[in-house]
TORGUSE-440732 format. One record per residue: residue number from 0; residue in three letters; z, x, y of N, C-alpha, C in turn. Coordinates in nm, 3 decimals, decimal comma. Atoms other than C-alpha are relative to their C-alpha. Layout:
! TORGUSE-440732
 num residuo     n_z     n_x     n_y    ca_z    ca_x    ca_y     c_z     c_x     c_y
 NUM     ALA       Z       X       Y       Z       X       Y       Z       X       Y
...
! end
This chain:
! TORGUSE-440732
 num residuo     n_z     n_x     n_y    ca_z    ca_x    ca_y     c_z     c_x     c_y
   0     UNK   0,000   0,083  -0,121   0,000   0,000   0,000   0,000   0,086   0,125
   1     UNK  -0,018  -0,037  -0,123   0,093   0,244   0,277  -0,129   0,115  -0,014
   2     UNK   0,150  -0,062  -0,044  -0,267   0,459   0,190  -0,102  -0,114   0,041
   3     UNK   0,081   0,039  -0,071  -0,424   0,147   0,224  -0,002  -0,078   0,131
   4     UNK  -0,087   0,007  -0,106  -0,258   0,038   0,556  -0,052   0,140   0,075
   5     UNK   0,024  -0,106  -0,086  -0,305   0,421   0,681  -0,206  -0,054   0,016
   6     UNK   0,120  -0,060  -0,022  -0,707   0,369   0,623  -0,053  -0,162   0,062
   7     UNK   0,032   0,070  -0,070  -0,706   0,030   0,778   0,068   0,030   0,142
   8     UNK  -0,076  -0,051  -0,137  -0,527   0,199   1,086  -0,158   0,110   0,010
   9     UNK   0,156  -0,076  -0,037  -0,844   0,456   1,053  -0,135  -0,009   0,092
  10     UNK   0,107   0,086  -0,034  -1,090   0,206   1,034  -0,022  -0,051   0,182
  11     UNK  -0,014   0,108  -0,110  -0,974   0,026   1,321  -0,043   0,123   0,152
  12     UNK   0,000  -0,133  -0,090  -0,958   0,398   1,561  -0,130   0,003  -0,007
  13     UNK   0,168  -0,034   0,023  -1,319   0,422   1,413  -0,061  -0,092   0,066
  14     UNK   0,112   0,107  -0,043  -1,438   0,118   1,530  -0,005  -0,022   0,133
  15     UNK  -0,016   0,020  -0,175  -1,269   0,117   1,899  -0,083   0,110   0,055
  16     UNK   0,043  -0,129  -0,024  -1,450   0,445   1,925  -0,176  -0,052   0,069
  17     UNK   0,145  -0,037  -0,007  -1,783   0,281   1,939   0,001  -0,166   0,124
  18     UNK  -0,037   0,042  -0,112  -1,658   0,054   2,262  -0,100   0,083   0,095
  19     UNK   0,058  -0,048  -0,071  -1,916   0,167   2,547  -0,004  -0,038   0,152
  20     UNK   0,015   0,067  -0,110  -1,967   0,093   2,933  -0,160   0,079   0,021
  21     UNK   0,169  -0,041  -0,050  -2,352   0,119   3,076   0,033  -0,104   0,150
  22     UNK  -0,018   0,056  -0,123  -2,461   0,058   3,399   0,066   0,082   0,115
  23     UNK  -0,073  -0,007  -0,144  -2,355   0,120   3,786  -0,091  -0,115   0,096
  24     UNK   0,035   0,115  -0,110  -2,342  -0,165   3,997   0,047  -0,006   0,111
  25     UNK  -0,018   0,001  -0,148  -2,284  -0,231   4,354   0,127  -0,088   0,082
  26     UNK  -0,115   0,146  -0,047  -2,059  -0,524   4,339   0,087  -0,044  -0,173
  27     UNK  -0,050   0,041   0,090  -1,807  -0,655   4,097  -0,079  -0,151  -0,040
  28     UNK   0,091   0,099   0,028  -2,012  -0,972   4,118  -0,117   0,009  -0,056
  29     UNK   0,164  -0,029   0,010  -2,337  -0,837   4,064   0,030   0,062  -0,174
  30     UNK  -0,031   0,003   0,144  -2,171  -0,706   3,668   0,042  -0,098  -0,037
  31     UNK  -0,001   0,143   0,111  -2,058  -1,046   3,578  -0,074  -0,096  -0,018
  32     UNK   0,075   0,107  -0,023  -2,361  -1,196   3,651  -0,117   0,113  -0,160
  33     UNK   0,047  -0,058   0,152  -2,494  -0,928   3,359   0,101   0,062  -0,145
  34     UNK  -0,091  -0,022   0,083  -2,229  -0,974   3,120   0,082  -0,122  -0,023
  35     UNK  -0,047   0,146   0,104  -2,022  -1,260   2,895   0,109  -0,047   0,161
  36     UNK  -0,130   0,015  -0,031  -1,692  -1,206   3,124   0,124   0,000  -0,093
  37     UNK  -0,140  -0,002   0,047  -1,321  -1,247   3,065  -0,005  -0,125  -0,077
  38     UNK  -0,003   0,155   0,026  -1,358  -1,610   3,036  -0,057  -0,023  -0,133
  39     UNK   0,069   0,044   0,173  -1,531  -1,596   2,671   0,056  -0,026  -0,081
  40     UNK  -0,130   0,075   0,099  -1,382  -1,847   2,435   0,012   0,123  -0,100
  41     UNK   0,003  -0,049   0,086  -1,473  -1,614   2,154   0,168   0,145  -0,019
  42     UNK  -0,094  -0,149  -0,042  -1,231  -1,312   2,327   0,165  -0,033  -0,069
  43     UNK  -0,161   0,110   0,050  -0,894  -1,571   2,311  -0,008  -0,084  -0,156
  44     UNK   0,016  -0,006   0,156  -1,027  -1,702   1,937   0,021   0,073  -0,077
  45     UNK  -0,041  -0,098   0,073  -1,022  -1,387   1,835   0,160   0,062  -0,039
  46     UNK  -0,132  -0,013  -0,045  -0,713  -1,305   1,990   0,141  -0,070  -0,115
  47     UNK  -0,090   0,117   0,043  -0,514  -1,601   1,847  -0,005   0,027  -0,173
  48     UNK   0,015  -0,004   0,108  -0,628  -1,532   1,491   0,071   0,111  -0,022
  49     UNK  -0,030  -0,074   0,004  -0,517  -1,200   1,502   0,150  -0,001   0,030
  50     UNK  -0,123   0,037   0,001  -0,188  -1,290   1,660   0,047  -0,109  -0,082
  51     UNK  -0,066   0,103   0,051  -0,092  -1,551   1,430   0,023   0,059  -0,145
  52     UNK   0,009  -0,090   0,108  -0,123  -1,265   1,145   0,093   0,080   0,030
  53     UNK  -0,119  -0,078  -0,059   0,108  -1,065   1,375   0,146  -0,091  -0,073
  54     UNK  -0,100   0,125   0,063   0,369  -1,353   1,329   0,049  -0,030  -0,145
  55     UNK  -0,012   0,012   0,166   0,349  -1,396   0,958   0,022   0,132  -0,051
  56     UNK  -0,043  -0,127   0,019   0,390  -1,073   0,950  -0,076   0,088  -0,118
  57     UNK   0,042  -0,074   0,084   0,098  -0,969   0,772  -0,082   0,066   0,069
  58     UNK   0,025  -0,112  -0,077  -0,007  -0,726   1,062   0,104   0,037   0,069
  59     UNK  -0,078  -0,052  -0,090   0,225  -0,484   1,277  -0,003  -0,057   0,136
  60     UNK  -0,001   0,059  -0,131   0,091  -0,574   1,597  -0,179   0,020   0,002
  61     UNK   0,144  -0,036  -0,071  -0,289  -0,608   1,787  -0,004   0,016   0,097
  62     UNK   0,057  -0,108  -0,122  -0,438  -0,440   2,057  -0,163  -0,052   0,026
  63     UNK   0,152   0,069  -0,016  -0,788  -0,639   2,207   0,004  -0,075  -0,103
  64     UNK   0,034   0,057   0,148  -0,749  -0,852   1,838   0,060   0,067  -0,073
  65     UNK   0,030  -0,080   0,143  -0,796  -0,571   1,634   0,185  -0,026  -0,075
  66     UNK  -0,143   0,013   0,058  -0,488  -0,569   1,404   0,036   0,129  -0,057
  67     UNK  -0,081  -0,126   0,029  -0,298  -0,274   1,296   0,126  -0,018  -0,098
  68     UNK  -0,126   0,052   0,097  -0,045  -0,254   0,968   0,088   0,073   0,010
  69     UNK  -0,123  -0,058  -0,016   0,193  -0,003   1,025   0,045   0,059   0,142
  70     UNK  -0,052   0,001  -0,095   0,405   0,090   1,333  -0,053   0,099   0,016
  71     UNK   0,071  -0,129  -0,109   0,261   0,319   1,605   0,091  -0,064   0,142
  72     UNK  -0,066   0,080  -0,055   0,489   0,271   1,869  -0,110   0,151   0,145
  73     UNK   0,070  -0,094  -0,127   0,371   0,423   2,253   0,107   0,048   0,059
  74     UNK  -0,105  -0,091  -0,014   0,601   0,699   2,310  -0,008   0,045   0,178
  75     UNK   0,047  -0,059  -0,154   0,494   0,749   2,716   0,018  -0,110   0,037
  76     UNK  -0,033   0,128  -0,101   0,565   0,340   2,785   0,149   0,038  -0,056
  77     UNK  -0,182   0,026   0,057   0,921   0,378   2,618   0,081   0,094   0,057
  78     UNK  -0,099  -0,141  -0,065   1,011   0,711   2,747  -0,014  -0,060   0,149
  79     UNK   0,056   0,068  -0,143   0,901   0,492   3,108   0,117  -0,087   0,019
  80     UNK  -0,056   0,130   0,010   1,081   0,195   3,026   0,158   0,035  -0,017
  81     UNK  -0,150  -0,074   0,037   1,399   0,385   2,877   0,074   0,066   0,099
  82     UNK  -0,096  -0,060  -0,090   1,467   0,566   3,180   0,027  -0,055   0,093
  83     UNK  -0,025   0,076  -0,094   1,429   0,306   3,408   0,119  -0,156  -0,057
  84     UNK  -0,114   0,069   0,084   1,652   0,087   3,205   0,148   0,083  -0,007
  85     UNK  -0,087  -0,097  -0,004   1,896   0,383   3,199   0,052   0,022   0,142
  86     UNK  -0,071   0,010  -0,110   1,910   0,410   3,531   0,089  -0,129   0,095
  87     UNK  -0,020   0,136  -0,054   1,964   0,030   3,613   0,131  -0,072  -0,050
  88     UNK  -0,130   0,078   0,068   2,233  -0,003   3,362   0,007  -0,134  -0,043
  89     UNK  -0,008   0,134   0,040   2,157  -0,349   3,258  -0,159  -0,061  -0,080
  90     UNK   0,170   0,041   0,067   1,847  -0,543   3,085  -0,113  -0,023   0,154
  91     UNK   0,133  -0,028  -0,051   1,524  -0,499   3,277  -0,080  -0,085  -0,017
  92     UNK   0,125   0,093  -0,007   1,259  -0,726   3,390  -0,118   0,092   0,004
  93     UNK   0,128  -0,053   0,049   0,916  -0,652   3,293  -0,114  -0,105   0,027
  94     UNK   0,110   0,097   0,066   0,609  -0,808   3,402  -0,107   0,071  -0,055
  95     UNK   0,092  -0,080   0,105   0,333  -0,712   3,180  -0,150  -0,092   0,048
  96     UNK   0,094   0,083  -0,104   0,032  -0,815   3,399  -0,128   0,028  -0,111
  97     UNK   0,123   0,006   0,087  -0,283  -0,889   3,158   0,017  -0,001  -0,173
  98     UNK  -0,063   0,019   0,110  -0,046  -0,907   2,842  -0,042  -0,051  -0,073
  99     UNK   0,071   0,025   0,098  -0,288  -1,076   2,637   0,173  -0,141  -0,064
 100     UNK  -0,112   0,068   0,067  -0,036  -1,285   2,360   0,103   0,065   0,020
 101     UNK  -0,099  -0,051  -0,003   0,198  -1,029   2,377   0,004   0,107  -0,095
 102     UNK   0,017  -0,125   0,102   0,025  -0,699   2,214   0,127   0,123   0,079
 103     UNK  -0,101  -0,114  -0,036   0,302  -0,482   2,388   0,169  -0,004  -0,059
 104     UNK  -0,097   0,028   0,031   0,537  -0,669   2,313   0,045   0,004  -0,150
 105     UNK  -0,036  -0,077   0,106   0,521  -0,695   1,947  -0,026   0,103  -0,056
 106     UNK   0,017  -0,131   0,090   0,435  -0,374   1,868   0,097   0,059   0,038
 107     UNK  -0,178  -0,058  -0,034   0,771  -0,278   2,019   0,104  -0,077  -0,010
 108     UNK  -0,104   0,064   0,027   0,949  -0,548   1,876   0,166   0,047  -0,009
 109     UNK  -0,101  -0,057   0,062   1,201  -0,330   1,744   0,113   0,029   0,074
 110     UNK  -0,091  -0,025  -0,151   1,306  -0,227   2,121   0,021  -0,057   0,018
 111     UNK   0,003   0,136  -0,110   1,251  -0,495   2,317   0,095  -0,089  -0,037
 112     UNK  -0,072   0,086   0,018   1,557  -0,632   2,235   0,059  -0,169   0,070
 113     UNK  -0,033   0,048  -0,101   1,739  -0,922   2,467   0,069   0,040   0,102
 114     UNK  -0,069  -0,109  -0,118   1,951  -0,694   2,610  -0,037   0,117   0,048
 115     UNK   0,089  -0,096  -0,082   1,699  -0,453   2,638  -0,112  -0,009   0,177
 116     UNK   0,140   0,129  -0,135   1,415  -0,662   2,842  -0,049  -0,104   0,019
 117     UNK   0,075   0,147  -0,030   1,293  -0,996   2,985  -0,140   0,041   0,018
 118     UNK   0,212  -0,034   0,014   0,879  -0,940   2,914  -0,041  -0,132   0,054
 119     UNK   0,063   0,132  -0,068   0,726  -1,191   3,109  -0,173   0,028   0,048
 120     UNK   0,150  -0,017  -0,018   0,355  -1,180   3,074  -0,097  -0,111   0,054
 121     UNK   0,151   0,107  -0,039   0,058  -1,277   3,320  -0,088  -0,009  -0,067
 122     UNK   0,088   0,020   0,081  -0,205  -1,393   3,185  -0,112  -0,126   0,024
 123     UNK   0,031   0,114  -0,038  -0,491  -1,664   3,223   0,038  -0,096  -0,040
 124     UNK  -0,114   0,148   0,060  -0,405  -2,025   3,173  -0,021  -0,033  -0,113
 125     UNK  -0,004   0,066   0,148  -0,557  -2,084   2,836   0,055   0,074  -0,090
 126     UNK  -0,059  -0,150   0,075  -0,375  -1,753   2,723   0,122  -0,088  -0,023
 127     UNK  -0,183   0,015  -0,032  -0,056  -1,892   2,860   0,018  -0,167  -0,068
 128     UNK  -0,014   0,111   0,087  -0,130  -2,257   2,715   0,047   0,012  -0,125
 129     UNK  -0,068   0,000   0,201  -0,128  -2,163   2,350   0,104   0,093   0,011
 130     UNK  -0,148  -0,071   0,007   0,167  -1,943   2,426   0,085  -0,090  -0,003
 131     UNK  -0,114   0,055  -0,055   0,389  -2,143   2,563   0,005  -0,112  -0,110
 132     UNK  -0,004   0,026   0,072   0,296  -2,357   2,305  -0,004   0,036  -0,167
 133     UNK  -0,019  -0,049   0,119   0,328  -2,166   1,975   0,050   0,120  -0,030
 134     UNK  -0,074  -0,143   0,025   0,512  -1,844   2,083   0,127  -0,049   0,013
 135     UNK  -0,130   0,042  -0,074   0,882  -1,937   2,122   0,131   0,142  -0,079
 136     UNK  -0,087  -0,102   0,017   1,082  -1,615   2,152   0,069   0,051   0,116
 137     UNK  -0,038   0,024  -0,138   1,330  -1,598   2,400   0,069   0,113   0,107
 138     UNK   0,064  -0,041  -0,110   1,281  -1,323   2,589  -0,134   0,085   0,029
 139     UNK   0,177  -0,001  -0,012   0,903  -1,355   2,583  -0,027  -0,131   0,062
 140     UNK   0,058   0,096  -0,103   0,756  -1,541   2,887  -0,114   0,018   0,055
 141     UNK   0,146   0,032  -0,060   0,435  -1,679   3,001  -0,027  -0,020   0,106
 142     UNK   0,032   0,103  -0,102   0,281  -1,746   3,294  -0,124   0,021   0,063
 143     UNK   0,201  -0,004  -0,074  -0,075  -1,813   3,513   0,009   0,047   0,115
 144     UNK  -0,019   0,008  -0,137   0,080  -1,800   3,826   0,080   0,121   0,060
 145     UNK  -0,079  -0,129  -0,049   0,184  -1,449   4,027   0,100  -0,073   0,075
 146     UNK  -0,113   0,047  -0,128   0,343  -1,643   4,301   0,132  -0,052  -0,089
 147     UNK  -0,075   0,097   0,072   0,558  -1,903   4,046   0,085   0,160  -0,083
 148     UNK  -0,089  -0,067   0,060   0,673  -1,594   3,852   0,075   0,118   0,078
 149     UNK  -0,085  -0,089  -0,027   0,788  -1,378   4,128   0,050  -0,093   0,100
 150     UNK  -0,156   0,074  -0,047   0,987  -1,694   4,291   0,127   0,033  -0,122
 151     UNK  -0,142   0,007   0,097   1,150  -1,730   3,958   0,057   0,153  -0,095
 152     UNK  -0,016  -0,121   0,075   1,217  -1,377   3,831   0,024   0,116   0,089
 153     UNK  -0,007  -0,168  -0,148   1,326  -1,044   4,031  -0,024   0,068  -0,127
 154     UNK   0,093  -0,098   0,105   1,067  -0,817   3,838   0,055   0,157   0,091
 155     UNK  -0,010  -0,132  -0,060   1,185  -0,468   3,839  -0,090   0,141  -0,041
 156     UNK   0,137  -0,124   0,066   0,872  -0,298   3,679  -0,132  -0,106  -0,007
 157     UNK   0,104   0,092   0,034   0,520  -0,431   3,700  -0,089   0,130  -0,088
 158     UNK   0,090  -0,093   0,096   0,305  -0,289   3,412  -0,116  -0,075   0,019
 159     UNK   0,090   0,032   0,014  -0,018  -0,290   3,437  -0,084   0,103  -0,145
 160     UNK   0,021  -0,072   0,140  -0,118  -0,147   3,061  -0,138  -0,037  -0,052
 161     UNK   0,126   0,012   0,060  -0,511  -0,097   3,015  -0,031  -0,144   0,074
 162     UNK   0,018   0,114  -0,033  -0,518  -0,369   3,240  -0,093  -0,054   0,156
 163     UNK   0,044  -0,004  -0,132  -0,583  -0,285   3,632  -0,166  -0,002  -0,016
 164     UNK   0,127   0,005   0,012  -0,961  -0,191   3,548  -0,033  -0,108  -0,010
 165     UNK   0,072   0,135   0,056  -1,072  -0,519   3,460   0,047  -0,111   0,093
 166     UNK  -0,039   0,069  -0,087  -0,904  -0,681   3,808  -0,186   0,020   0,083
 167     UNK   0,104   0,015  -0,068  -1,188  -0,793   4,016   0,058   0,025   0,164
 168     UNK  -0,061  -0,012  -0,147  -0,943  -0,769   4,336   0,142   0,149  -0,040
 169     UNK  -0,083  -0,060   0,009  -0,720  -0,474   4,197   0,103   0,077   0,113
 170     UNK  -0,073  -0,044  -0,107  -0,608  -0,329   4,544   0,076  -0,089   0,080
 171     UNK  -0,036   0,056  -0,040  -0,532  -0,643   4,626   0,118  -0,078  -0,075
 172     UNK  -0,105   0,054   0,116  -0,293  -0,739   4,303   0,077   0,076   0,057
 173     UNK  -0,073  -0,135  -0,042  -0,172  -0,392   4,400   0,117  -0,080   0,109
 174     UNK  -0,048   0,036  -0,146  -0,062  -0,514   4,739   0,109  -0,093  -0,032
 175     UNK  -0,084   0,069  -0,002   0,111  -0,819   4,644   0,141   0,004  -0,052
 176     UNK  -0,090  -0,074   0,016   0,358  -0,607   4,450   0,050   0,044   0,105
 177     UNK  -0,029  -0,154  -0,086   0,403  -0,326   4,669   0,073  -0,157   0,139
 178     UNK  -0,076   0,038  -0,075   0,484  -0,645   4,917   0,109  -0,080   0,002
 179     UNK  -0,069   0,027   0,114   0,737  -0,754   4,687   0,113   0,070   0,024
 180     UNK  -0,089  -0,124  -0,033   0,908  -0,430   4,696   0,015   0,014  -0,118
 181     UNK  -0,032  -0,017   0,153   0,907  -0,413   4,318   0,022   0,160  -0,002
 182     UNK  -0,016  -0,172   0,053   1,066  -0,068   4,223  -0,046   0,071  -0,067
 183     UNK   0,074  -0,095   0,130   0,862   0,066   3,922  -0,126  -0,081   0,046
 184     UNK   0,150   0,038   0,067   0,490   0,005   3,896  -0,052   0,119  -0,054
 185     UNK   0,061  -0,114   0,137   0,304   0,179   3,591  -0,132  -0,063  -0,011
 186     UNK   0,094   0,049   0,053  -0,009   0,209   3,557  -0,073   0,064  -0,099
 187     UNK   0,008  -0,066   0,080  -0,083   0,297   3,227  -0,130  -0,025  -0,088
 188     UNK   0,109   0,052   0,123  -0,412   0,364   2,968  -0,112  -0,011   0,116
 189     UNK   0,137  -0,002  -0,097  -0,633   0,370   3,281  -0,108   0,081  -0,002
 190     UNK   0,113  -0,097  -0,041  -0,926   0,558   3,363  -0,050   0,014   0,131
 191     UNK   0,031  -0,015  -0,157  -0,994   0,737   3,704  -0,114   0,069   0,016
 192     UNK   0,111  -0,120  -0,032  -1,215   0,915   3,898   0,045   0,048   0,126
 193     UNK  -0,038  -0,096  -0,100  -1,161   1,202   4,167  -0,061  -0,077   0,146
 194     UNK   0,118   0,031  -0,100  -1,442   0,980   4,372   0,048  -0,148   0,060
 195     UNK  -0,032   0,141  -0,060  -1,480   0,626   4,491  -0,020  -0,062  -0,124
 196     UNK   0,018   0,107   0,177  -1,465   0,313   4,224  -0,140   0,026  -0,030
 197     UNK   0,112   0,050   0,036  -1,728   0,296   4,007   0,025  -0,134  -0,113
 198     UNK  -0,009   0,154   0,086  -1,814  -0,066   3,814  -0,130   0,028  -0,047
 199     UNK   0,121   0,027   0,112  -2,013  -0,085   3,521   0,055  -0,098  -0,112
 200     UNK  -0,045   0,130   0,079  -2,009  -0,332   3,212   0,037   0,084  -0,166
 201     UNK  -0,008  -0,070   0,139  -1,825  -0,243   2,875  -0,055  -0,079  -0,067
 202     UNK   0,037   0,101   0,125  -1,942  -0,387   2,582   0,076   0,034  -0,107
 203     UNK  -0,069   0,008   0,134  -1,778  -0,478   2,260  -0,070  -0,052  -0,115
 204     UNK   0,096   0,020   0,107  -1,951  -0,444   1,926   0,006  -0,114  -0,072
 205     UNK  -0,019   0,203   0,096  -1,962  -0,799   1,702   0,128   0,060  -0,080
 206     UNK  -0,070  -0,033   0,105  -1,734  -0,599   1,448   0,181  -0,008   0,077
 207     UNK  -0,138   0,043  -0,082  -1,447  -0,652   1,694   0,030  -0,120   0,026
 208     UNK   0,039   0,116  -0,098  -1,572  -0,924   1,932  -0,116   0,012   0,093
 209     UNK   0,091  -0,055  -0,068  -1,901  -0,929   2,019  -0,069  -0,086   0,151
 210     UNK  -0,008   0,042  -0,131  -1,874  -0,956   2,404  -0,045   0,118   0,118
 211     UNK  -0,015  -0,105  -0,091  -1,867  -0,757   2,745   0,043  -0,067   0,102
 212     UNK  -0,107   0,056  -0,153  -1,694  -0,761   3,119  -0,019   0,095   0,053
 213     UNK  -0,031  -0,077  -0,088  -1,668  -0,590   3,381   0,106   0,118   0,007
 214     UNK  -0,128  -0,079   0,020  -1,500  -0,241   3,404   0,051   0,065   0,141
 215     UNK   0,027  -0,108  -0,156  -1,396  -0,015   3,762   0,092   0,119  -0,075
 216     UNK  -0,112  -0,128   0,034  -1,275   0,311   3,729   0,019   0,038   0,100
 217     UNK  -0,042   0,059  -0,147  -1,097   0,332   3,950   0,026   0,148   0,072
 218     UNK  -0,049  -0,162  -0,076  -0,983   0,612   4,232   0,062   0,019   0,028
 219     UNK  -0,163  -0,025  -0,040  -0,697   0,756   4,207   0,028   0,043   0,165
 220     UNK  -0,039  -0,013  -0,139  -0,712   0,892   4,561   0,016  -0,128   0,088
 221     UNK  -0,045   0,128  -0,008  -0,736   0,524   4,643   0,153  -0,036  -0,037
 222     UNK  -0,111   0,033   0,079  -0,450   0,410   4,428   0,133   0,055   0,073
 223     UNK  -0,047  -0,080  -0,086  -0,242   0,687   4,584   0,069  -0,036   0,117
 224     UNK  -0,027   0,042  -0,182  -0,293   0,645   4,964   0,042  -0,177  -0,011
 225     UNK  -0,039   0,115  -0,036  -0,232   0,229   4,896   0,164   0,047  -0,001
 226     UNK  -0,147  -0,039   0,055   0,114   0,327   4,715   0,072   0,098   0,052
 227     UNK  -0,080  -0,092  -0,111   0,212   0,624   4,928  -0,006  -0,065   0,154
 228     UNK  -0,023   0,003  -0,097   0,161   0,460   5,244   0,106  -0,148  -0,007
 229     UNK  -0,101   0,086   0,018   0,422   0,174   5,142   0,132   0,036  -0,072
 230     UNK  -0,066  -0,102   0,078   0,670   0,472   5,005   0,048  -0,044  -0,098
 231     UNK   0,031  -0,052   0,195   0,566   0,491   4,651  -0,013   0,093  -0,017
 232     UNK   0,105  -0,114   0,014   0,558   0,847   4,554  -0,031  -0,033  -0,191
 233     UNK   0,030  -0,043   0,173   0,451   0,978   4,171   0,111   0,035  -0,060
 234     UNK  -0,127   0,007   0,113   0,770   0,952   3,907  -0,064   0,102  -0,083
 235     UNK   0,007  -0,110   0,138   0,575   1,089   3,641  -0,162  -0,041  -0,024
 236     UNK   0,117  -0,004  -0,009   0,180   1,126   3,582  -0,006   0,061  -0,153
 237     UNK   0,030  -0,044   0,114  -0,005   1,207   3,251  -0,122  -0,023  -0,050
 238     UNK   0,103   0,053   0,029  -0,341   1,250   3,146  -0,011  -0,003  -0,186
 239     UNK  -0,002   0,034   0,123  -0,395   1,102   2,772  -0,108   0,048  -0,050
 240     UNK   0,089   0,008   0,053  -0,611   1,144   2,532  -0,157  -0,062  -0,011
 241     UNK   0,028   0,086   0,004  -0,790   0,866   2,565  -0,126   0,024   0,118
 242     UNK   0,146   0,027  -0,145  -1,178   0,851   2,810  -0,095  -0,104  -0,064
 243     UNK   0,128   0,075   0,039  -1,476   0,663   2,829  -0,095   0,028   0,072
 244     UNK   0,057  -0,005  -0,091  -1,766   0,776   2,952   0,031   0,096   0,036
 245     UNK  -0,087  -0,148  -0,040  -1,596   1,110   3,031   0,047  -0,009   0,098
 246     UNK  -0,083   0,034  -0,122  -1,380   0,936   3,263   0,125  -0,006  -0,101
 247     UNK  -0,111  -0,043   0,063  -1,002   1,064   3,132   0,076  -0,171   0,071
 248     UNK  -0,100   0,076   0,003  -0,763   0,793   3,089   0,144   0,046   0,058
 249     UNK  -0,110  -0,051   0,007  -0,409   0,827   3,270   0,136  -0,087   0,032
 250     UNK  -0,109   0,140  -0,023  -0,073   0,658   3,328   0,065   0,101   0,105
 251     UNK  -0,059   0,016  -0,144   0,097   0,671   3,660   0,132  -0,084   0,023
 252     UNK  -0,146   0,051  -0,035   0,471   0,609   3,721   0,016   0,010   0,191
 253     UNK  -0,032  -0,009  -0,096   0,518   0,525   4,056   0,130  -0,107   0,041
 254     UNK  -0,132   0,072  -0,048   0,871   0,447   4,227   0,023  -0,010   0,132
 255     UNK  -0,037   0,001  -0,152   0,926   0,316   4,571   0,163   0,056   0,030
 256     UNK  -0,103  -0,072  -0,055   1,164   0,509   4,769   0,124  -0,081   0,106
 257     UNK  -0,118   0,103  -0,083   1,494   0,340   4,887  -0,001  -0,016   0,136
! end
């Protein structure tokens, strides 16, 4: 069981591998007008099947769908999460902005205790429909609405995990934090560039979900100057493994300054 478990963990590495973006476009509009979008039932079908295998517990956790059988836990969100929890002395709010069902969440079940963290994931509304209707774990929360969840919640970390790229207004999500005053924002699993955004369209092979959307890669010197000129500096920076396109993936701890 656990060789064939390791070579469906293989498989799965093998297959995200062949994930692509083509293209440079001019406008974030001008790629969704050559491409499926976010909005593709097929994306949240997939999704749901895959999480409901999570649940039964005959996968670990998924990531885009895909499913995964044995624990891989992300040692660079926990060492994130752990120290800012450490310093706060108490359980930690978390919003988890693009959270899908809640692939962060269970694949760190193990942590994420109740007295560890309140996970409260954005998400669109038909995400957050079948949640709210068939997830019930209580401290795992849904919601559609930025405004509605930062009346009811004092968020003390906003994660954005493989997530910011795929904002069509990202400097402007940015903002509504930062005017917030939220203390942690992470932005983790990204991909930058030294330059200005570029937007092109990924595609996803049928053997996953065969779709595409819009991607930006984004600029960190951007990113930066929004978050330093509302004193955010850099906590902790790290470039991963992880590119596309030979644009390096990185995660970004930034902490506003008292």
């Amino acid at each position: 069981m656990f060789l064939l478990n390791k070579v469906k963990n293989i498989l799965n590495i093998f297959l995200q591998r062949k994930i692509s973006i083509v293209g440079n476009f001019n406008s974030w509009k001008e790629a969704i007008r050559y491409s499926k979008g976010y909005s593709d039932s097929i994306i949240l079908k997939k999704t749901i099947q895959s999480v409901k295998k999570v649940i039964a517990k005959e996968a670990k956790y998924e990531r885009d769908s895909f499913l995964f059988y044995s624990d891989k836990y992300d040692k660079i969100l926990l060492s994130r999460l752990n120290s800012i929890k450490k310093e706060k002395n108490r359980k930690i709010n978390v919003c988890d902005f693009g959270g899908s069902l809640g692939s962060l969440y269970f694949q760190h079940k193990k942590f994420f205790t109740f007295n560890f963290v309140d996970w409260n994931i954005l998400e669109q509304i038909n995400y957050v429909k079948y949640a709210k209707k068939n997830i019930k774990i209580n401290n795992l929360h849904f919601y559609d609405d930025l405004n509605l969840l930062l009346r009811k919640k004092k968020i003390d970390i906003v994660l954005f995990s493989s997530s910011l790229q795929y904002l069509e207004n990202p400097y402007f999500i940015l903002s509504k934090f930062i005017q917030k005053r939220i203390p942690d924002i992470i932005i983790h699993r990204s991909p930058f560039t030294d330059g200005v955004d570029v937007i092109k369209i990924q595609n996803i092979p049928k053997h996953i979900y065969k779709s595409s959307y819009p991607i930006r890669i984004l600029s960190i010197r951007k990113v930066i100057n929004l978050l330093s000129a509302e004193g955010y500096k850099i906590k902790f920076k790290k470039k991963l493994i992880e590119e596309v396109d030979g644009y390096p993936y990185k995660t970004y701890h930034f902490k506003r300054s008292l």
